[in-house]
RODO-2510 file (C-alpha; in nm, 4 decimals, decimal comma):
residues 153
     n   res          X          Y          Z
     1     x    -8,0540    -4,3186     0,1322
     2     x    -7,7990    -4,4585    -0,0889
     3     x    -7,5921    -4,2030    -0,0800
     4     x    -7,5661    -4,1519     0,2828
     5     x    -7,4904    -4,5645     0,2695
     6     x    -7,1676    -4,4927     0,0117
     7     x    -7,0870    -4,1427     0,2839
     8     x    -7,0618    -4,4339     0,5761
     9     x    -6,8802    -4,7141     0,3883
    10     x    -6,6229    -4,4457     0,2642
    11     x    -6,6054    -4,2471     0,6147
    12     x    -6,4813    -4,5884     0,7771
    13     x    -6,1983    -4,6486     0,5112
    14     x    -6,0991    -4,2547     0,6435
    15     x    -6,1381    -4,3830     1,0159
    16     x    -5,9039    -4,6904     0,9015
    17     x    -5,6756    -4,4691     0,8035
    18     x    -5,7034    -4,2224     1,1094
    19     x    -5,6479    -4,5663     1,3312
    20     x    -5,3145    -4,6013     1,0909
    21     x    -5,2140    -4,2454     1,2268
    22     x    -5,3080    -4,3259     1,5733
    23     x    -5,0829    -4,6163     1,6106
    24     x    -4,7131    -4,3866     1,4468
    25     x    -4,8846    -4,2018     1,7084
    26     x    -5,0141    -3,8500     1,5047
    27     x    -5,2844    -3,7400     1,5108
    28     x    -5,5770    -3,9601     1,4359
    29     x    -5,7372    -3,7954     1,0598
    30     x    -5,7364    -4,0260     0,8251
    31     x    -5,8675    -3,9138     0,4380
    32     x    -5,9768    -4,0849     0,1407
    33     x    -6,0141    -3,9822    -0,2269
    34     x    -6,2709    -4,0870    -0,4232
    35     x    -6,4517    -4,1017    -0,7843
    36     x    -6,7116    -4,3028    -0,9175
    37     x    -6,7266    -4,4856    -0,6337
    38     x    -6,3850    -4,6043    -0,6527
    39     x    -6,0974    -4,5293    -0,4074
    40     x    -5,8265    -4,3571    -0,5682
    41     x    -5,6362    -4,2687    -0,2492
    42     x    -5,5930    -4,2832     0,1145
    43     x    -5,3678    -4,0774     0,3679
    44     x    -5,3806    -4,0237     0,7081
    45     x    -5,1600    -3,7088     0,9362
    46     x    -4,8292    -3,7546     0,8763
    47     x    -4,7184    -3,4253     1,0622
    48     x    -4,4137    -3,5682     1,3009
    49     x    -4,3088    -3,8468     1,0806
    50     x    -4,2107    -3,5661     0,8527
    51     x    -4,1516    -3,3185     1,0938
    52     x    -4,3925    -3,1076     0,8719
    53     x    -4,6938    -2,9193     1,0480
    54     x    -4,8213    -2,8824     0,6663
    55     x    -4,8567    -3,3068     0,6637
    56     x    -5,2282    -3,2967     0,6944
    57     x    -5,4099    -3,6091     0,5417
    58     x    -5,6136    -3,3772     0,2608
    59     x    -5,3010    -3,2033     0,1727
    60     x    -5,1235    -3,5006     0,1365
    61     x    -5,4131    -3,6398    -0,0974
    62     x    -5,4540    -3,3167    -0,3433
    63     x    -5,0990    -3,3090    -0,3599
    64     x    -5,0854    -3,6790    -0,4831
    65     x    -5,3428    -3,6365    -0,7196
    66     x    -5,2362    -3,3098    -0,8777
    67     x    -4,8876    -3,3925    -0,9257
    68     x    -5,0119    -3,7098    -1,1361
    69     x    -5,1442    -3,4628    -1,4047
    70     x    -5,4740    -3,3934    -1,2951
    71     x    -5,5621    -3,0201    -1,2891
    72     x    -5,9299    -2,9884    -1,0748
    73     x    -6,1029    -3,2419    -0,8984
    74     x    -6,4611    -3,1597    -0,9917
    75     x    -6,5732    -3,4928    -0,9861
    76     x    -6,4016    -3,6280    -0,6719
    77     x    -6,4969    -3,6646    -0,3213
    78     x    -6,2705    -3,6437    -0,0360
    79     x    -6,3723    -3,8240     0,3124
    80     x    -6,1748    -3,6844     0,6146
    81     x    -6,2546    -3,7421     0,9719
    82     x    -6,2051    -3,3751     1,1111
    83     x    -6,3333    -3,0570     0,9445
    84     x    -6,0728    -2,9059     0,7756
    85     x    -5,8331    -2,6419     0,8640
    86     x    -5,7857    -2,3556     0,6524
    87     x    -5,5044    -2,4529     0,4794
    88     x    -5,6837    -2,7674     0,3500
    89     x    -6,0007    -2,5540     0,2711
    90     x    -5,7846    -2,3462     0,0723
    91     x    -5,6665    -2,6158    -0,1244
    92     x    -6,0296    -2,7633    -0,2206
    93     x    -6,1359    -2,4602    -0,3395
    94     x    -5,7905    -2,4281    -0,5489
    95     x    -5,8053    -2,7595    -0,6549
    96     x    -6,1316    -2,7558    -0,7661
    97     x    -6,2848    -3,0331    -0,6032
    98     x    -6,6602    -3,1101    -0,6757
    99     x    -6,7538    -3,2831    -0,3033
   100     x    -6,6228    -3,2502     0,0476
   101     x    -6,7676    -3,5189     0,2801
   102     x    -6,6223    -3,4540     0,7076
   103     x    -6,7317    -3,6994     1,0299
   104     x    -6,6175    -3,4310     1,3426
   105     x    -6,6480    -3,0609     1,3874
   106     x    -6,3071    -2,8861     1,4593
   107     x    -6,4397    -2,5900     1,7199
   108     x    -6,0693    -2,4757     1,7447
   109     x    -5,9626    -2,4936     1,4233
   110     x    -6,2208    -2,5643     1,1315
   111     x    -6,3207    -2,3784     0,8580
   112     x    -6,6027    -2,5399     0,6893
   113     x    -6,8332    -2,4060     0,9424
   114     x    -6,7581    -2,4244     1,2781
   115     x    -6,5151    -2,0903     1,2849
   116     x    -6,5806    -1,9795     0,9899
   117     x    -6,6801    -2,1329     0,6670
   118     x    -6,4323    -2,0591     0,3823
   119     x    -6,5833    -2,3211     0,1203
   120     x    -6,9421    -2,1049     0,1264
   121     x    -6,7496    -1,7814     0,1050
   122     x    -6,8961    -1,5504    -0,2069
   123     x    -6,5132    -1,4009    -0,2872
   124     x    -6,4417    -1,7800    -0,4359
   125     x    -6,5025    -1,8585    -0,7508
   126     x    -6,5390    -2,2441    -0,6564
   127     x    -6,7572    -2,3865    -0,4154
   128     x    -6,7377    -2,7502    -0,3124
   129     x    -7,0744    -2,9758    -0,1772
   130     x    -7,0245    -3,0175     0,1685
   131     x    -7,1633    -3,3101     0,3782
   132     x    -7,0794    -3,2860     0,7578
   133     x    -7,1840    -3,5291     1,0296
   134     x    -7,0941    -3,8252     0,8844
   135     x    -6,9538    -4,1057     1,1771
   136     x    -6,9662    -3,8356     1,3971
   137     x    -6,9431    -3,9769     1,7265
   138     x    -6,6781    -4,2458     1,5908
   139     x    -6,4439    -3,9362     1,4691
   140     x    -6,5029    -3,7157     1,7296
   141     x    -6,4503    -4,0397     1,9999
   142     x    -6,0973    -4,1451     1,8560
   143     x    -6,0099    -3,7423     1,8242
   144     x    -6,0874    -3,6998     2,1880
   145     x    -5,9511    -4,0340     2,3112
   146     x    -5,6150    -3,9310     2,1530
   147     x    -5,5866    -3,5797     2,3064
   148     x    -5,7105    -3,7269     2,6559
   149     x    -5,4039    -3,9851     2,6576
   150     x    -5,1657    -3,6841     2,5572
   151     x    -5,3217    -3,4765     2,8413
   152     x    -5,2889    -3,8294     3,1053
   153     x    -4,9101    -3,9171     2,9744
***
């Protein structure tokens, strides 16, 4: 119970930060790092600000924290709104990190079970905890809402 409490409280920091992307109008996925409780940092899709498809919110985030000094992220916890995408998967498994915590499902493009599930995968020698459903309807409502207004504009 008080852990799915500490999953909610951190999932809407990562919906703050998705709400930061929504309004330099990316896409809404907002992330957050954290251990011990603590928030060590936040990102949110930065893809056409930098005119780099690779500007995901977790990418952004392991890169940060690696390049400080840190090899492997065993005992952090990322929070990101959408299931990640291969690429980010990748990355967690790489970077060693000990929890991944997701609000919405990605049917088109998400790896951590919906498509496929790359973090469970036997030919890694690192699998991450996985929590999924956390906020759901709040990430998968401001995911949707986004692509609607695209699809109306």
């Amino acid at each position: 119970m008080q852990e799915d409490k500490l999953h909610i409280n951190w999932m809407k920091v990562a919906l703050d930060e998705a709400r930061q992307a929504l309004k330099e109008d990316e896409i809404p996925v907002g992330a957050v790092l954290v251990k011990e409780n603590k928030l060590i940092l936040r990102e949110h899709n930065r893809t056409h600000q930098l005119s780099n498809p690779l500007a995901h919110a977790e990418k952004m985030i392991i890169d940060r924290i690696l390049s400080s000094g840190i090899r492997y992220l065993y005992d952090y916890t990322l929070y990101v709104v959408l299931e990640p995408c291969l690429m980010c998967a990748g990355m967690m498994i790489l970077s060693r990190l000990g929890t991944l915590v997701y609000g919405a499902s990605d049917p088109k493009a998400g790896v951590v079970g919906s498509i496929y599930n790359v973090l469970a995968d036997k030919n890694f020698n690192h699998h991450p905890k996985v929590v999924s459903g956390i906020l759901k309807e709040d990430c998968s409502k401001l995911l949707k809402d986004f692509f609607q207004n695209k699809r109306n504009i």
